[in-house]
N, C-alpha and C positions, 0 to 999 in steps of 0.2 A: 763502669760501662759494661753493657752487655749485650753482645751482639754476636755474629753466628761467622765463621770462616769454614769454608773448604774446602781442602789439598788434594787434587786429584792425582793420581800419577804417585801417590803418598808411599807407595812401596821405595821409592827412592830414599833408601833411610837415611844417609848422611845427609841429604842436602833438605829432607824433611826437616831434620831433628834441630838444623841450623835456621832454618826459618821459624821454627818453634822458641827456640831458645831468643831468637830476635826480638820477636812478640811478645813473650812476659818480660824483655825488660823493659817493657811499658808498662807506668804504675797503672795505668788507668787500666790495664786489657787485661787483669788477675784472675775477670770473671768472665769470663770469653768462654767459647763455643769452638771447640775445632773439631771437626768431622774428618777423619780419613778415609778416601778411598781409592782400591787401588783393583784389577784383575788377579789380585795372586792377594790370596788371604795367608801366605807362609808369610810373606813380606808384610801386609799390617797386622801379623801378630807379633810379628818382631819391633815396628816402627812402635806402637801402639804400647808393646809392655817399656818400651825404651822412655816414651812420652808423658807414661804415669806414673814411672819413678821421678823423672825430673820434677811434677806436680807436687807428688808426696814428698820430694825431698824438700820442697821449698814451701810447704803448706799452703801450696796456692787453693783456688777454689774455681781453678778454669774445670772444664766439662769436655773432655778424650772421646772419640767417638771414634770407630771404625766400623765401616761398610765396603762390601763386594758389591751391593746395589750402588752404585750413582747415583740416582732420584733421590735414594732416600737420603743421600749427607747432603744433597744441595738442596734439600729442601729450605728455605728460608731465610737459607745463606746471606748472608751483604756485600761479603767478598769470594771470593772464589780463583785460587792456584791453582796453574797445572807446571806440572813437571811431567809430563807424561814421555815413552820413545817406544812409539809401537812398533812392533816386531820386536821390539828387546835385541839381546845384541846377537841373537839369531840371525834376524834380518841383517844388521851392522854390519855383519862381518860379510855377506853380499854385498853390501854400499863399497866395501873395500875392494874385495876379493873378483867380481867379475870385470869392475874397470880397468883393474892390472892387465886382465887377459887381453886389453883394446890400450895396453902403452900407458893408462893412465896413472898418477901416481897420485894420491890423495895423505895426508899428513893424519885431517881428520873427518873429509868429507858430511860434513852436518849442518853445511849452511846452504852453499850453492855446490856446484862442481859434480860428476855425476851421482855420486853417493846422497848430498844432501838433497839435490831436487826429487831422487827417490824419496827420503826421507819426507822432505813433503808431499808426497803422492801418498803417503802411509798416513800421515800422522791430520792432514786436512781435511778427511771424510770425518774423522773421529773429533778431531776440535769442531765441523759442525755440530757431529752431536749433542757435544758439550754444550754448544752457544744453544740450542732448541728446548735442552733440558733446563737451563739458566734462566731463559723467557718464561718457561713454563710454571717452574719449581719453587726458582731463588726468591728471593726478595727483591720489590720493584726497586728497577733501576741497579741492581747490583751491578758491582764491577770485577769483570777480569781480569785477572792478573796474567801475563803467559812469561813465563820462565822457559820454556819447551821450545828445542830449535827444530826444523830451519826458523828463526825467529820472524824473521818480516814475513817469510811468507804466510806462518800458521795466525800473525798478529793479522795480515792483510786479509786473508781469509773470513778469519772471528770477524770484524769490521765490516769487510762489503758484502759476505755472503752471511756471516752468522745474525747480522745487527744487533750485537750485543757491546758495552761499553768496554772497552778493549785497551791495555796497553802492554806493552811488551817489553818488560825487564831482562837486564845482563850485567856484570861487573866488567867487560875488559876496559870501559873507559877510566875505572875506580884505580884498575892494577896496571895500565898504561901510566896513570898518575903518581902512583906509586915509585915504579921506576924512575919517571923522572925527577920525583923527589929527590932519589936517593943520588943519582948521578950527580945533582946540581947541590948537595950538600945539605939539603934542610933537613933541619932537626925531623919536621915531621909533616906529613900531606898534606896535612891543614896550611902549609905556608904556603903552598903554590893556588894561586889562582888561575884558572882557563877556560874557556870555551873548543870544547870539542864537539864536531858536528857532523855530520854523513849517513850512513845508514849504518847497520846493525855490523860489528864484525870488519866494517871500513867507514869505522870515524876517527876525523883527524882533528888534532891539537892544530888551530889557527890562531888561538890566541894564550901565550902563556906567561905570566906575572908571576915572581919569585919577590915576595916582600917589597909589592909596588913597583918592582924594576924588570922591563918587559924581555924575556928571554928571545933572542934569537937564534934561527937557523945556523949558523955557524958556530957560536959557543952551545949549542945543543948538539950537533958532533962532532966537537971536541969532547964533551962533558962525556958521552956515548963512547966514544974510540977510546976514552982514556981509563972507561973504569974496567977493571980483570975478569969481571961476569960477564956482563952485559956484551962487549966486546965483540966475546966468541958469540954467547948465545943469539944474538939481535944480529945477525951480518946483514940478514936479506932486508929487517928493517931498518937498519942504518943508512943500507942503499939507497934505500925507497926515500928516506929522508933526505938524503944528498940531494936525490933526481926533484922531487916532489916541492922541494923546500917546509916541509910540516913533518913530524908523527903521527904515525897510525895508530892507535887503540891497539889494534889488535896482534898476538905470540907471533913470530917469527916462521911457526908452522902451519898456523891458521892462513896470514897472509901470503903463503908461496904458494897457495892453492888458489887465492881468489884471482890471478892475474897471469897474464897469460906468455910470462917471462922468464921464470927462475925452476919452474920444474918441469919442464916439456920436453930435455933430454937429459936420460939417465945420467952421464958421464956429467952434468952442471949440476946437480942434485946434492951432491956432498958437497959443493965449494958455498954453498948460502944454507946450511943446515947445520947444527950440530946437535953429538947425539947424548948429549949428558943429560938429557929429560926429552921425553914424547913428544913435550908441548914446543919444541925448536924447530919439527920438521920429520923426526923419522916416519918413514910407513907406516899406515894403521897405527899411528902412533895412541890415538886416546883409544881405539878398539882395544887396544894391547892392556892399556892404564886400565881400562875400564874392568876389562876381564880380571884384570887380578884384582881390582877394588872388589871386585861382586864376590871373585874366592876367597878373600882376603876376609870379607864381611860377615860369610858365614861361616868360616872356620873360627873366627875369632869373638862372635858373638858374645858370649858369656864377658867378658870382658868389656868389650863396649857396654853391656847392658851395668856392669858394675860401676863404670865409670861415671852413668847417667846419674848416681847418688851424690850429687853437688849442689852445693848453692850454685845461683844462676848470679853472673856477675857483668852488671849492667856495663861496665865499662871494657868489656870485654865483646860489645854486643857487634856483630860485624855490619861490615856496610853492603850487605845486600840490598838493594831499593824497598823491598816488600814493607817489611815492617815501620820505616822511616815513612813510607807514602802514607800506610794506614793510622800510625800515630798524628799526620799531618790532618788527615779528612776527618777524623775525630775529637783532634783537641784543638785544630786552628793552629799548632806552632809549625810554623813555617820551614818546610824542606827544600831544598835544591839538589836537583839530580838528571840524570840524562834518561832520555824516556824514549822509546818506541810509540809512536804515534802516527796516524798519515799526515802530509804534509800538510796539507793545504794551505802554500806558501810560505811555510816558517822557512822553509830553505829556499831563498827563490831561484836557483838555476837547476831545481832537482824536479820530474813533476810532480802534480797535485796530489798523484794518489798513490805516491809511493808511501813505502814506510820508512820514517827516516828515524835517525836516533840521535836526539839534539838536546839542549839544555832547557829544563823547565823549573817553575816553582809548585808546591803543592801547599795549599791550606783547606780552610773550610770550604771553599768556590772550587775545589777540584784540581787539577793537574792543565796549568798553565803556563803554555809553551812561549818560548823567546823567539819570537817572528824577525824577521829581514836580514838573516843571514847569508851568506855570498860567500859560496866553498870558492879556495882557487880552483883554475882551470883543469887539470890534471887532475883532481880531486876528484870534481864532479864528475869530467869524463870517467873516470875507475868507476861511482859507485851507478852509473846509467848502463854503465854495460850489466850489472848486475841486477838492476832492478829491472832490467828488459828480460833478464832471464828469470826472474822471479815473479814479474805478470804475469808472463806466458806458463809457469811453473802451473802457478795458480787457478788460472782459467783451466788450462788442461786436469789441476785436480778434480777440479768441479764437474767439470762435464765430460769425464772419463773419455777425451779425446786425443786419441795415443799420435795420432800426426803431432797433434800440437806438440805434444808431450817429447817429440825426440826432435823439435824443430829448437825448443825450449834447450834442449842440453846439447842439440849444437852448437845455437852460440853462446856458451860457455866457455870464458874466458880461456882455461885451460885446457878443457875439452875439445875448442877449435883450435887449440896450438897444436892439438898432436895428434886428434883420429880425422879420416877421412869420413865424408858425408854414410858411404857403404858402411864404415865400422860403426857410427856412433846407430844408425839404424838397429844394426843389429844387436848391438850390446843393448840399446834398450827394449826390443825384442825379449835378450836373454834377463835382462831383471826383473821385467815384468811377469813370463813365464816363472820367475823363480821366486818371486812374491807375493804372487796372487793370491795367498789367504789372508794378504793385508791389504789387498787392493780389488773392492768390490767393485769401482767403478769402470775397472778397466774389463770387468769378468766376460763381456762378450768381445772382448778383441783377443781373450787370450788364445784359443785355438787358430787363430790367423797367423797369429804371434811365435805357435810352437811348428805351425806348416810351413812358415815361411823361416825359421833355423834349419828345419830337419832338410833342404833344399840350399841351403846359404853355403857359400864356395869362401864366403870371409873368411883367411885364416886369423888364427889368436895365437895365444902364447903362452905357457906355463910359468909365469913370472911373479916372484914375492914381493918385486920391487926395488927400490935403488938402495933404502936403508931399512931393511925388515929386521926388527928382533923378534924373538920366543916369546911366547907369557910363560913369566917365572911362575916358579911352582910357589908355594906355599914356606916350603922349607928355605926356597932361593930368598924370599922374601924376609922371612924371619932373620935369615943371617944378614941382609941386608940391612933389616933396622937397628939391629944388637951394633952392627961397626958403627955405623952412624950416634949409637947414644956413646960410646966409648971414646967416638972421636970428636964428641962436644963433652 
């Protein structure tokens, strides 16, 4: 087969280099077309020599491309990735750093909560572009792929505003699975059967079969309480599981932020977190990962680049959705997997035009959703409050309407657990003025925006937050990994 792929946003060189390595372990895709491109050509010279070693190590005869133009790699495209986070983690560390100053405490703000609805105010002017250049460029009918959070929102976006074929991939359903594999003893994922359903980052296990035999709420926390990881790591989801009667998808520090319970005073903050990884709940917890992934990346480049000289090894190949969807639309063999999509009814107590993230199949006919699903109660209520702050997200990206825009992150789950109407005003005020070379559409509220701070009598705070770490240095890091091999 030969055919043409995309990766926008391709400076993201780990999780590039993981989608690449996905793709050729499909025999048929040896002679593919993958175009890179990204705003920082240091970064696809790096992805780019990374990607034609792995070709030359394995004699394939795919076709590496890298461009600084977009038009020019989507030209003719069929598929088309974005990984994209504008403002890089410049911006990020605003998403984190001014909502401390208004009490907020964010773990990894990149979906909802006030960090992430920034993030979609950044990153949805720039995914229309993509959808306009796609129409224009790509190949008729092509599809998007969106990997790039806030997910629902930049997927809901692509959909109602960009009309381009849209769906919106994530693993935590894959690594929720995971876990519970491991608690309940199975040899390995493949044994557990389930349906998980709700939207992106709050999808719950409603339905779970361990070798035909249907697991319930009570020996699921038993199985939870009883194992020596999971225990400490998962409190705040264990809880949730108690109260909820389901599992959620989603880290233990992703969901203390979606709800508007467990981190809204500092002094409860430590009793549903733990800090033996980012992803549990500390502050700026993935800002912090992230930062040192990116030092970590170029300090260490020469290495990674050596490492690329491998066979590629098919059974090795992960389960990220990308390559399993495209192998399906191409060869007909049938994938199941959980997909980002709008509703229209597949979930019937959610509405029509949210995006939800629910169980489908892919073949030759496309990416075919499992309709008449029925979240429990509790369920749906969690993921409507989020999708109400996620329309509103949305509209206000589009029509650079800043009322909206802070009406939107008021009611935010955890946002309206802790700032007053005056503060949440003006912190979004303050992100706006402090991101405006990522946010064109807000460009004529921003002087309003910096007269009505230089006048504001709201006080703030100098605060790092309830569990803030350092980003280790390079060397912290190095000795870090050296105990770790010694101690495997």
């Amino acid at each position: 087969m030969s055919f043409k792929i995309a990766i926008i946003g391709a400076g993201s060189v780990g999780f590039t280099k993981k989608l690449f390595t996905d793709l050729l372990c499909v025999p048929e895709f040896r002679d593919i077309e993958v175009a890179l491109t990204d705003i920082s050509q240091h970064n696809l010279d790096m992805i780019r020599a990374i990607l034609d070693k792995i070709v030359e190590a394995n004699g394939f005869t795919v076709k590496v491309t890298a461009h600084t133009d977009r038009r020019r790699a989507l030209e003719g495209a069929k598929y088309i990735i974005s990984c994209v986070r504008v403002g890089g983690l410049e911006a990020y560390a605003d998403d984190i750093r001014i909502p401390l100053k208004y009490g907020i405490d964010q773990c990894v703000g990149d979906t909802i909560c006030a960090g992430g609805i920034l993030y979609g105010q950044r990153n949805i002017p720039v995914i229309l572009d993509f959808c306009k250049d796609i129409r224009e460029v790509a190949a008729p009918g092509a599809k998007f792929l969106n990997y790039a959070n806030p997910m629902a929102m930049n997927t809901w976006a692509a959909i109602e505003y960009g009309k381009v074929d849209t769906v919106g991939l994530c693993h935590g359903v894959q690594h929720g699975a995971e876990q519970i594999a491991e608690i309940l003893g199975a040899k390995s994922p493949a044994e557990l059967d389930y349906i998980c359903s709700g939207i992106n980052h709050q999808t719950w296990f409603i339905d779970l079969r361990l070798n035909g035999g249907k697991i319930g709420k009570e020996e699921l926390v038993a199985a939870f309480e009883a194992h020596p990881v999971f225990s400490q790591q998962e409190k705040l989801r264990i809880d949730v599981l108690k109260r909820f009667g389901v599992y959620s998808t989603e880290s233990n520090g992703h969901l203390s932020e979606y709800l508007p319970w467990y981190r809204k005073r500092p002094e409860e903050i430590a009793r549903w977190i733990d800090m033996s990884d980012w992803i549990h709940g500390e502050t700026g917890g993935y800002l912090r990962h992230s930062t040192e992934t990116r030092n970590w990346f170029e300090t260490e480049f020469p290495q990674f680049l050596a490492s690329a000289d491998k066979p590629i090894d098919p059974a090795k190949r992960s389960n990220e959705h990308a390559s399993h969807i495209l192998e399906a639309l191409e060869t007909g063999r049938v994938y199941r997997g959980h997909f980002n999509v709008k509703n229209n009814g597949v979930i019937s107590n959610l509405p029509a035009d949210a995006i939800i993230e629910s169980p489908g199949f892919v073949d030759r006919f496309g990416i075919n959703m499992v309709s008449g699903i029925t979240l429990p109660e509790a369920c749906a209520a969690t993921c409507m409050a989020s999708i109400n702050v996620q329309r509103m997200s949305v509209h206000a990206a589009v029509t650079g309407d800043i009322d909206l825009l802070k009406l939107a992150v008021l009611h935010d789950p955890l946002v309206g657990a802790v700032a007053t109407p005056e503060e949440v005003w003006q912190m979004v005020d303050e992100m706006v003025v402090a991101q405006a070379r990522w946010l064109p559409q807000y460009a004529d509220a921003v002087p309003a925006a910096k007269e009505r701070l230089a006048k504001s009598s709201v006080k703030t705070r100098d605060w790092a937050g309830a569990a803030r770490r350092n980003v280790r240095s390079i060397e912290e890091l190095r000795a870090e990994k050296s105990a770790l091999k010694k101690a495997v």
